[in-house]
C-alpha positions in Angstrom: 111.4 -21.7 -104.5 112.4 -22.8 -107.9 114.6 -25.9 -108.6 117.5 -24.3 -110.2 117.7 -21.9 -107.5 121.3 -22.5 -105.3 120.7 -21.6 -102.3 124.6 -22.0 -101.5 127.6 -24.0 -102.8 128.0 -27.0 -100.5 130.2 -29.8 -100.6 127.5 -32.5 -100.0 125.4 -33.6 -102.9 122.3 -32.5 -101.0 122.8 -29.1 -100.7 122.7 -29.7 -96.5 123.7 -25.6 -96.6 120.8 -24.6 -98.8 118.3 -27.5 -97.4 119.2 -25.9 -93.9 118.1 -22.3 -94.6 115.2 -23.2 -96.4 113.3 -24.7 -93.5 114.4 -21.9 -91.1 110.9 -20.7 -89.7 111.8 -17.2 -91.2 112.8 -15.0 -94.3 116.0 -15.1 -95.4 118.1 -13.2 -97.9 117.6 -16.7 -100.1 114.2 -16.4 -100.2 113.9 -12.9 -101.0 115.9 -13.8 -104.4 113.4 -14.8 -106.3 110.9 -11.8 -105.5 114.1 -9.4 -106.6 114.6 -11.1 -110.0 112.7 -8.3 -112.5 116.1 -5.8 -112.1 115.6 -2.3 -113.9 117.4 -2.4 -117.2 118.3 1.6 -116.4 119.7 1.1 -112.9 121.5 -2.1 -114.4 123.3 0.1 -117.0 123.7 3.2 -114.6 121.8 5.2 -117.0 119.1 6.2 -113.9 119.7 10.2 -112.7 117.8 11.1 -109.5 120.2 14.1 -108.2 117.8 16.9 -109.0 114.0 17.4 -109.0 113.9 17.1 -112.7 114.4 13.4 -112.6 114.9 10.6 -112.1 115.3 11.0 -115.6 116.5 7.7 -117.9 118.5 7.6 -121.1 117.1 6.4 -124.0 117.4 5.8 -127.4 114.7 8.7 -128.2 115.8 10.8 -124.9 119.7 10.7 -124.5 119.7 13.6 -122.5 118.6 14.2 -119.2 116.7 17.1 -118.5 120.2 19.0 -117.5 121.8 17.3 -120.4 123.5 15.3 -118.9 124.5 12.3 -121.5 124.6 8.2 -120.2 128.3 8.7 -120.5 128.3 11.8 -117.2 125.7 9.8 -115.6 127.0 6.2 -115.6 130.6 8.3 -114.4 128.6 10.5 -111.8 127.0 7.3 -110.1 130.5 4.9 -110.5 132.2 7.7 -108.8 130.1 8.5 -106.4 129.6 4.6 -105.5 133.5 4.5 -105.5 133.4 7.2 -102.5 131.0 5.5 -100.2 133.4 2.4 -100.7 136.6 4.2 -100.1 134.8 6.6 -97.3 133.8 3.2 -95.2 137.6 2.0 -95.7 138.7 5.4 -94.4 136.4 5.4 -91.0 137.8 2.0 -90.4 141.6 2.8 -90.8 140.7 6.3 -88.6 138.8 4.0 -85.8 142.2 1.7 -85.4 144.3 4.7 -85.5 143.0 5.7 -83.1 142.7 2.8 -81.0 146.4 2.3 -81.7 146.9 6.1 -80.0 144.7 5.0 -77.3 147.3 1.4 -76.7 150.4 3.3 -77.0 149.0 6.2 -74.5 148.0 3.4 -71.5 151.4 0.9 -72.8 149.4 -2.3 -73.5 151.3 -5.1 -74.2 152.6 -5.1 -77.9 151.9 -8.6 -79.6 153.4 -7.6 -82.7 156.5 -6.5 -82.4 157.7 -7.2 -85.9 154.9 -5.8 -87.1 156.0 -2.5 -85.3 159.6 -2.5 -86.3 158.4 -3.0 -89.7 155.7 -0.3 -89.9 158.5 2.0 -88.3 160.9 0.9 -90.6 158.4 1.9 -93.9 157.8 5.1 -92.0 161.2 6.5 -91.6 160.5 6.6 -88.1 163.3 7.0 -85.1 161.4 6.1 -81.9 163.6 3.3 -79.6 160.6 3.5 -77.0 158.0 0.6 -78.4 154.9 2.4 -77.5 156.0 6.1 -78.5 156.8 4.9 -82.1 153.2 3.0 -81.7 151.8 6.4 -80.7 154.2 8.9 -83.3 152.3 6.1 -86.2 149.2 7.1 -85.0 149.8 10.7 -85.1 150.8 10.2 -89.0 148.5 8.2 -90.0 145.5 10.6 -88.5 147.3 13.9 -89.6 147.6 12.3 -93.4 143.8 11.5 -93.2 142.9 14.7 -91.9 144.5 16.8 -94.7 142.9 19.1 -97.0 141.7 17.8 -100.9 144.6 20.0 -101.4 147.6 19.1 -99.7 149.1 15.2 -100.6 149.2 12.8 -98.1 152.5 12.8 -97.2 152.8 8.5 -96.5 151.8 7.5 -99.5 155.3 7.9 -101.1 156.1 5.5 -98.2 154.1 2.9 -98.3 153.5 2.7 -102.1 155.5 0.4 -104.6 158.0 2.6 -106.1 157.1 2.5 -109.5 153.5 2.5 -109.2 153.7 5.9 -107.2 156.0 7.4 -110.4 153.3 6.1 -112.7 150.6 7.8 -110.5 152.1 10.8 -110.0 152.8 10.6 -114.1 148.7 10.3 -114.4 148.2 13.0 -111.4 146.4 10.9 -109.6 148.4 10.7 -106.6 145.4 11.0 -103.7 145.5 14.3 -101.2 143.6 14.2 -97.8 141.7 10.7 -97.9 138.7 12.1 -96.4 138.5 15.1 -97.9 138.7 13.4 -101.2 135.5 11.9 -100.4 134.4 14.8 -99.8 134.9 16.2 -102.9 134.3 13.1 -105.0 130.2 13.9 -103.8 130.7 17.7 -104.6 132.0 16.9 -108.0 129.5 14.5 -108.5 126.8 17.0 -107.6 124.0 18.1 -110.1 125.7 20.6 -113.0 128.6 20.1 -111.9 131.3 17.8 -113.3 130.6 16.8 -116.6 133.5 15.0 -117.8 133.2 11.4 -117.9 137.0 10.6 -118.1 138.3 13.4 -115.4 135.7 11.4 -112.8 136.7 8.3 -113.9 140.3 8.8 -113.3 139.2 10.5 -110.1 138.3 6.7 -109.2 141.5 6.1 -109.4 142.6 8.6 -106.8 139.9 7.1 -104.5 141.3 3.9 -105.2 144.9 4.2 -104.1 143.8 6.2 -100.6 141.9 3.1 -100.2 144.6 0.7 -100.9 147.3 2.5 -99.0 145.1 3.4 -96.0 142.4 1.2 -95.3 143.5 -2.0 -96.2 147.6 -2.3 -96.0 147.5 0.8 -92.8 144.8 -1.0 -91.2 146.6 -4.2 -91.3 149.6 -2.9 -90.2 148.4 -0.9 -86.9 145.9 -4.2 -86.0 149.0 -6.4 -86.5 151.2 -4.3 -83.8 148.1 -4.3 -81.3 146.5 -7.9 -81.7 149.2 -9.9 -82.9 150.7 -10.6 -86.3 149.0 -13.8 -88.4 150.4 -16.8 -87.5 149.6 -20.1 -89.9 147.8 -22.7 -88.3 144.7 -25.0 -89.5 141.7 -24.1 -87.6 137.5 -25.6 -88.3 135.6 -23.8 -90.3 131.9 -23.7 -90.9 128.4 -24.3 -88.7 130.3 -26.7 -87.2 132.4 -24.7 -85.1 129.3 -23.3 -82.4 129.6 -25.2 -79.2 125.8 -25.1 -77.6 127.8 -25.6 -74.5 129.4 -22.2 -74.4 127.6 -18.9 -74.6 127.7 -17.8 -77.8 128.2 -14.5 -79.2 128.9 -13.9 -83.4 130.7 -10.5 -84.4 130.2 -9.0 -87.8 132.1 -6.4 -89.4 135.5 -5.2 -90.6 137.1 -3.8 -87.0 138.8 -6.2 -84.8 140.7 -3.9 -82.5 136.9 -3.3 -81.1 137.3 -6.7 -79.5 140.6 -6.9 -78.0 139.5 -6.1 -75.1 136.5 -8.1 -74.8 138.6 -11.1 -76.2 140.7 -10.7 -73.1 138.2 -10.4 -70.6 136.0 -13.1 -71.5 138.1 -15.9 -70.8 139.4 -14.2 -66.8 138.6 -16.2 -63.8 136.0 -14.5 -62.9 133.6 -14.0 -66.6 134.3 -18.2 -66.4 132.6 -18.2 -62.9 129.9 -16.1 -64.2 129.1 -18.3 -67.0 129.3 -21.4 -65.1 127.1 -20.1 -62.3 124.2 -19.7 -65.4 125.1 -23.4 -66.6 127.5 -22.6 -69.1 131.5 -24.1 -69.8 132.3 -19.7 -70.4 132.0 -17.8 -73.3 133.1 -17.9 -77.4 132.7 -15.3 -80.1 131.9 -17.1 -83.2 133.4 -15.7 -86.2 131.3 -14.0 -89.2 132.2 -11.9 -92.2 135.5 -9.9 -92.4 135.9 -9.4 -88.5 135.7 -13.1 -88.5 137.9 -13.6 -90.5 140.7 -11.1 -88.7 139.6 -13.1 -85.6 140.5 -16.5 -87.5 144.1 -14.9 -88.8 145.2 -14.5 -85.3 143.9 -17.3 -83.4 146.2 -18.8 -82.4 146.7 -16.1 -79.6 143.1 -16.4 -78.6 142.5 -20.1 -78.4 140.1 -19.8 -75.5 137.9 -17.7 -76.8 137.6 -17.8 -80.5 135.7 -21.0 -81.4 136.4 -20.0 -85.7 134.8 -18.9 -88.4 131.5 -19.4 -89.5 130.8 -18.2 -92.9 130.1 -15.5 -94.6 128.0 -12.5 -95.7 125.1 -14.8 -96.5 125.8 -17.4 -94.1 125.3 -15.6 -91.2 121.2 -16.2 -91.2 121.8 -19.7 -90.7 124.5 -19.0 -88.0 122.0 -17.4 -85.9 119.2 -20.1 -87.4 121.2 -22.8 -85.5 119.8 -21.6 -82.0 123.0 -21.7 -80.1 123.8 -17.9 -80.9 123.1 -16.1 -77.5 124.3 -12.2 -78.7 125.8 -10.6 -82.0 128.2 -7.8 -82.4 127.6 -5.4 -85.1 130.4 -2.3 -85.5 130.2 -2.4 -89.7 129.0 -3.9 -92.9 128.5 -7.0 -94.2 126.0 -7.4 -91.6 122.9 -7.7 -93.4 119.2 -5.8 -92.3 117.7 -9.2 -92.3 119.3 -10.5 -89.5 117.1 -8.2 -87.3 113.9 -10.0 -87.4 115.9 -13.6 -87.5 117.6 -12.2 -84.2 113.8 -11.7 -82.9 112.4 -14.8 -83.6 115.3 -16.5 -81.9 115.5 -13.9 -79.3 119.4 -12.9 -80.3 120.8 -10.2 -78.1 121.6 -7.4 -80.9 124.5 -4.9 -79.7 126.2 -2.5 -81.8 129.6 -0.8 -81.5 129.9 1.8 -84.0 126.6 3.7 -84.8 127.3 3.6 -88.4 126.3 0.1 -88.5 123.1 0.8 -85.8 120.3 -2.0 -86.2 116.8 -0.9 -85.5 116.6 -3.2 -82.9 119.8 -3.3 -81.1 121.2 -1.9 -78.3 123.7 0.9 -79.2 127.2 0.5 -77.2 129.3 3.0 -78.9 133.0 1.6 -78.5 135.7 4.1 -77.6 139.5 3.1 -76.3 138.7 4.9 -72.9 135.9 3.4 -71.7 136.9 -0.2 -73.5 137.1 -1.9 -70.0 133.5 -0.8 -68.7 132.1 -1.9 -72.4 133.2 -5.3 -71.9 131.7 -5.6 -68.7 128.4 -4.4 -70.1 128.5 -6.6 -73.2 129.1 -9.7 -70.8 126.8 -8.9 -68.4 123.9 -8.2 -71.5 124.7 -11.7 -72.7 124.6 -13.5 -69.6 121.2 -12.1 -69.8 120.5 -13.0 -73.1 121.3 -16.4 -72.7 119.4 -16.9 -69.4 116.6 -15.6 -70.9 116.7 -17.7 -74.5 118.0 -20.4 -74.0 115.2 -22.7 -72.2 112.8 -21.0 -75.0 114.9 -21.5 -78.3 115.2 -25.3 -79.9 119.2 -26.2 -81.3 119.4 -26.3 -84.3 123.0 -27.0 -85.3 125.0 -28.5 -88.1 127.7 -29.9 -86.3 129.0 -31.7 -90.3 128.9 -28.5 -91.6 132.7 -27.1 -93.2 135.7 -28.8 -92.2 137.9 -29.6 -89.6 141.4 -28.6 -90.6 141.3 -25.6 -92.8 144.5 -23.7 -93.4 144.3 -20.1 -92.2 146.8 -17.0 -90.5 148.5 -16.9 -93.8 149.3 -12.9 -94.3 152.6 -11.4 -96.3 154.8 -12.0 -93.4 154.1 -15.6 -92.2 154.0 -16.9 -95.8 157.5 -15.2 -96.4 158.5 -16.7 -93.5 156.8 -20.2 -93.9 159.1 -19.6 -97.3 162.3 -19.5 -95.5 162.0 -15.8 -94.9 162.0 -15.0 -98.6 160.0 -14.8 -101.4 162.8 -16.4 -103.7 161.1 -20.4 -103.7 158.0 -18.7 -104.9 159.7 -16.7 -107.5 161.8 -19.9 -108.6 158.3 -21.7 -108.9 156.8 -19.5 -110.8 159.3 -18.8 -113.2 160.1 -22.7 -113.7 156.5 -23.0 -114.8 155.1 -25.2 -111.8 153.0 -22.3 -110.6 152.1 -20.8 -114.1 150.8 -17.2 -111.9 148.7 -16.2 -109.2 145.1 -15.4 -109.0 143.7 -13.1 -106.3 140.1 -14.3 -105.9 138.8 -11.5 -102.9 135.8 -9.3 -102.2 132.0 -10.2 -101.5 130.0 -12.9 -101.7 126.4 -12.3 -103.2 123.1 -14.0 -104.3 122.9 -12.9 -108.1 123.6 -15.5 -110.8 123.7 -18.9 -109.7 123.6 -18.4 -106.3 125.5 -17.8 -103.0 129.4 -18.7 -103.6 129.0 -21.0 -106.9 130.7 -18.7 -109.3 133.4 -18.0 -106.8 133.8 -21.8 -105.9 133.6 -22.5 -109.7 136.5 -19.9 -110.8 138.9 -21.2 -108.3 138.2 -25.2 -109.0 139.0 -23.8 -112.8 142.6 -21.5 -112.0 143.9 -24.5 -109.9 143.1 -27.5 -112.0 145.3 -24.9 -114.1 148.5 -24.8 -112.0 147.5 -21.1 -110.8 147.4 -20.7 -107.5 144.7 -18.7 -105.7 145.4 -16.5 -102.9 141.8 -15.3 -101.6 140.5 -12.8 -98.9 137.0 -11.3 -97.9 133.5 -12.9 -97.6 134.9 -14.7 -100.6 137.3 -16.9 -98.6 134.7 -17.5 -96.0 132.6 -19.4 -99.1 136.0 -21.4 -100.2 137.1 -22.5 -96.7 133.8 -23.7 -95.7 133.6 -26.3 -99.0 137.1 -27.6 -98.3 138.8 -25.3 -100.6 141.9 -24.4 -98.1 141.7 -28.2 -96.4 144.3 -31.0 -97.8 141.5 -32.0 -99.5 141.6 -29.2 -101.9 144.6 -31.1 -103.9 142.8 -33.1 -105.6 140.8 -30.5 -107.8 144.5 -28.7 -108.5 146.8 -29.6 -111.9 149.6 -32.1 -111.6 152.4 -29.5 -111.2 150.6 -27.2 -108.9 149.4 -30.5 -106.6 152.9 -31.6 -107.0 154.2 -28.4 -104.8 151.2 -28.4 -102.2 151.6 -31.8 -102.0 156.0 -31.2 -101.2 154.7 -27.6 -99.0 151.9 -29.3 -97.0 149.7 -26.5 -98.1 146.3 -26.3 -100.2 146.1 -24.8 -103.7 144.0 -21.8 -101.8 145.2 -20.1 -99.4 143.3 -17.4 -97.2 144.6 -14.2 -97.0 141.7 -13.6 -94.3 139.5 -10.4 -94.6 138.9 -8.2 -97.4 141.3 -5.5 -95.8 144.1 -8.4 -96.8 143.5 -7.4 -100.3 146.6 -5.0 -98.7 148.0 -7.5 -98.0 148.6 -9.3 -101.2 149.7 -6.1 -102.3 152.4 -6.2 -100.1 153.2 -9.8 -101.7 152.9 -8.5 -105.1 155.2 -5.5 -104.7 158.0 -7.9 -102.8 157.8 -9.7 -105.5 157.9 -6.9 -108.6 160.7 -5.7 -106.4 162.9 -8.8 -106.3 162.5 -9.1 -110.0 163.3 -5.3 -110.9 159.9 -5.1 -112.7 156.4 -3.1 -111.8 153.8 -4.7 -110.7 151.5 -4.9 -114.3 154.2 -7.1 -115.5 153.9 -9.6 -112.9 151.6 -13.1 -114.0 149.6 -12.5 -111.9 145.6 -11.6 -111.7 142.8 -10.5 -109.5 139.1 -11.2 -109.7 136.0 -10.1 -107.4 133.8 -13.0 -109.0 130.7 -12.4 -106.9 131.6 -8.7 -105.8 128.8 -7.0 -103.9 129.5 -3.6 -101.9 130.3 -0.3 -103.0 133.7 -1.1 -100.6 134.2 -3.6 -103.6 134.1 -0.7 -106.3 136.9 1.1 -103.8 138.9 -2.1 -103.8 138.9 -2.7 -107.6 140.0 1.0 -108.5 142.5 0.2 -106.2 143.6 -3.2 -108.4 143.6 -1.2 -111.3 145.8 1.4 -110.5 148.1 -1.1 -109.9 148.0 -1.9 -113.1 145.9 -6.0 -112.4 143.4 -7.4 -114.6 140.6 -7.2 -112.7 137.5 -10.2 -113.6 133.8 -9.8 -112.1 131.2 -12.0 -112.6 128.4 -8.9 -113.0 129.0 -5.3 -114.4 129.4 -2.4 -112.3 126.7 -0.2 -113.6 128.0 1.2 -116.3 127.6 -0.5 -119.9 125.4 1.9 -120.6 127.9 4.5 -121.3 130.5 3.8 -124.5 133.4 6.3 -122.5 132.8 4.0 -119.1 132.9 1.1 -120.8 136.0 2.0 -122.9 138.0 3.6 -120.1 137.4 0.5 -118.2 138.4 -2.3 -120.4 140.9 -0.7 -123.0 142.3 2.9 -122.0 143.2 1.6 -118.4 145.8 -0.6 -119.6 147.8 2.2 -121.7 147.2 4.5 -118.5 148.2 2.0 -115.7 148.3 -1.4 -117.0 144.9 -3.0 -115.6 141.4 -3.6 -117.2 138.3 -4.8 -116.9 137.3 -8.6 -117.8 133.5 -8.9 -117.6 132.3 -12.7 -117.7 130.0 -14.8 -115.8 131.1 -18.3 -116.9 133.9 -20.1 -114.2 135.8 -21.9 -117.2 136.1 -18.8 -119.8 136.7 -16.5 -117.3 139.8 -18.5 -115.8 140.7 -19.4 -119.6 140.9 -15.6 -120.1 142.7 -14.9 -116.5 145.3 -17.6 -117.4 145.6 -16.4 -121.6 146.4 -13.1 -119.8 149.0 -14.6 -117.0 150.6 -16.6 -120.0 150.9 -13.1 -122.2 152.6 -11.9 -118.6 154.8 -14.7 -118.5 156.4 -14.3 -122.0 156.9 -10.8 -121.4 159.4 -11.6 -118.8 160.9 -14.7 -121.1 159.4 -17.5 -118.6 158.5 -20.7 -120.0 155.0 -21.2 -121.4 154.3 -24.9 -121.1 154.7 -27.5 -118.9 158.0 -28.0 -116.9 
């Protein structure tokens, strides 16, 4: 492998990360960059058509017609929608699984750990329910029946849950979303050869897409997982490789749905699992978190100290999690797990099990979760990786980087334990902001990939740029998996902010980064954004603040950031999304979005323009509103 190649941004000058997975005696993701580098120019510009048997055809200079005639401007908006659908669809399955599951807790009355989180939910609902676990159930019941709803009848919570006047604005642009799944479903029809051939009517349809997404699957699912597992509490926590215990058996969970494990967090740490584990010549079990799920895991720790051992890394990491050795099992139930942990799995004789068929691996062992039968899963998954590890461990060498990430890395930070870490209101943050010590914020969320320099280094590079600014960076997904693990939410961290910015961490006891958890958060921050719009009397677009998906990856990203624009945010990424080769995309995107909501696109690969252009922008913001524009 070449030289220049970074296998992953690591705070040691040696690269331990990258050195690490490069002598793994198998293929990784890392390695496979370099044999992906020649990327088709069509399919980069989303200029490629393969939805009928005429094709694929390709625009070109001398063919700018498809056989259909279909021009790059329908295609590039046929494939962006259609991308935008598969994102929002996966969002939607995961807020309908915790619905659900939610239903499932009211109907049997488990215990409520988030009884705020309840009250509040029943609060933004207009709900009247004094019994704890019927208003848990009656949520349920809307949140299903609004998800369930034809493409042609509104969704009736979205008034609810939406900012005030962003849902005005929407219903202004008519793009206020009906049934979330059956717009899906008709996103795919409308996308469907000679069909829809107006570039701007699907584009705006991403909008639509984009706010069921926003309101549903990420601030919903937060919401309903907060009143079942516990609301965030703050709390520094390790981070990195260094968190597996070869002592322990080990399992590592991978996806986006944590109320799949309450159960089996429960059960693993009774009496009588212990015993089990200590009969085999193990101290008991720990899940080891990985991706988003890991990250959910890691925001509500603190009530599953026993269990949880923390969070690993992320997307990209999670070869060398199971490289270490001292992973006896994983848990799959959604994406971000990657194919090419199945043959790393076999070579180090992992015990695959998945929980949700969408994310089945060739090779694992399909446990299909459901609420009823929760109890008689766990027992089977514990039983399967006592079994696992008796088998592997005697056969498998450790591994392990027990340097790896740090030791005290802020985490549990969510809307309601900031506000409350705040003095239960937003008001010091506002009074910050507007004295000019915290110029804005940044949102830094989504994926982390492999293209341009490598795993996590534009990411790590943008925020190292916004706070040495005085911007601080709220961050959730894969991304804050890369930032925690090279010290970017330890105390550390204070060192690479600006003096006024440094000056308040230093006074608050926090880092200049703080993670927001996983990518689902991105509701979250929402939810920060439209307290603070609110307390100002303003919308949202005229807030100083930003959002950026520097490294984004997933077609769930694409959901996410048609989400950020209808809220009217800049929105930065690192790479294009497919579609430069159309003039309408391209124009839509970047320049007619901010007359029709108040967002754009900000294309740009470099860490230091990009947060120059993110901060000119948060500056512009804050002399709209008449706040100072230098130094305090």
């Amino acid at each position: 492998m070449s030289d220049s190649y970074a296998y992953s941004i690591c705070p040691n000058a040696d690269n331990e990360l990258g050195c690490f997975i490069a002598e793994l005696p198998v293929e990784t993701s890392h390695h496979r960059v370099e044999s992906q580098e020649v990327k088709c120019a069509f399919g980069l510009q989303g200029i490629c058509c393969r939805l009928c048997a005429n094709g694929p055809c390709r625009i070109t200079p001398e063919a700018q017609r498809g056989v259909c005639g279909a021009t790059a401007d329908v295609i590039v908006a046929r494939n962006f929608l259609r991308a935008v659908a598969a994102g929002s669809g996966c969002y939607i399955h995961v807020v309908e699984n915790t619905a659900r599951n939610l239903k499932g807790f009211s109907q049997d009355g488990l215990p409520i750990k988030g009884k705020d989180a309840l009250a509040k939910l029943g609060r933004m609902l207009n709900i009247r329910e004094v019994d704890p676990h019927k208003l848990a159930g009656r949520i349920a019941d809307l949140v299903l029946r609004d998800l369930y709803k034809p493409d042609f009848e509104p969704m009736a919570l979205t008034e609810k849950i939406a900012y005030p006047p962003r849902y005005e604005r929407w219903k202004e642009l008519g793009i206020l979303p009906n049934g979330a799944k059956s717009e899906v479903c008709k996103a795919l029809v409308k996308t469907s050869t000679n069909l829809n051939s107006d570039p701007v009517d699907m584009l705006l349809n991403c909008l639509k897409l984009g706010i069921s997404t926003g309101i549903y699957g990420l601030t919903l699912t937060n919401l309903m997982n907060d009143i079942m597992l516990g609301e965030p509490k703050l709390r520094v926590a390790p981070v990195g490789l260094r968190v597996i215990d070869p002592d322990y058996i080990n399992i590592m969970v991978t996806g986006h749905q944590h109320s799949f494990y309450s159960d089996l967090q429960e059960r693993l740490i009774t009496p009588e699992a212990i015993a089990k584990a200590n009969e085999v010549g193990a101290k008991g079990f720990r899940i080891v978190g990985c991706t988003c799920v890991g990250q959910d895991l890691q925001l509500r720790g603190a009530y599953y100290p026993e269990v949880f051992e923390g969070h690993a890394g992320n997307n990209f990491t999670s070869e060398a999690i199971l490289g270490t050795g001292a992973i006896d099992a994983v848990l799959t139930e959604f994406n971000c797990t990657l194919p090419g942990i199945e043959p790393i799995c076999e070579v180090f004789m992992v015990k695959q099990i998945c929980l949700d068929n969408v994310a089945q691996k060739a090779n694992a062992m399909p446990m299909e979760y459901s609420f009823a039968q929760r109890e008689e899963i766990s027992e089977k998954i514990i039983e399967e990786v006592l079994s696992a590890y008796i088998m592997r461990r005697e056969q498998v060498s450790m591994n392990l980087m027990p340097d790896h990430g740090y030791s005290r890395s802020l985490t549990g930070v969510s809307e309601g334990s900031l506000k409350k870490f705040l003095g239960g209101t937003f008001a010091p943050l506002i009074e910050l902001i507007a004295s000019g010590a915290i110029k804005g914020i940044a949102s830094v969320v989504g994926c982390s990939s492999l293209y341009g320099i490598g795993h996590d280094v534009l990411t790590v590079g943008l925020v190292k740029e916004l706070i040495s600014r005085d911007i601080l960076v709220l961050t959730a997904g894969c991304t804050s998996g890369g930032l925690e693990n090279v010290g970017m939410m330890s105390p550390e961290s204070v060192d690479y902010a600006g003096p006024t910015l440094a000056a308040v961490c230093k006074k608050l006891g926090i880092p200049p980064v703080l993670n927001f958890g996983p990518c689902l958060a991105i509701g979250r921050m929402e939810m920060v954004a439209a307290e603070l719009a609110g307390a100002l009397g303003i919308d949202i677009p005229q807030l100083p603040l930003v959002i950026s998906a520097p490294q984004w990856l997933e077609e769930q990203a694409l959901a996410d950031g048609s989400f950020a624009l209808a809220l009217g945010l800049p929105l930065h990424l690192g790479l294009p999304p497919f579609v430069t080769g159309s003039p309408v995309a391209v124009n839509v995107l970047t320049s007619l979005m901010k007359e029709l909501t108040g967002g754009q696109v900000i294309i740009n690969a470099d860490a230091k323009e990009s947060a120059g252009i993110l901060e000119e922008i948060i500056m512009e913001r804050r002399a709209g509103l008449g706040l100072p524009v230098s130094a305090p």
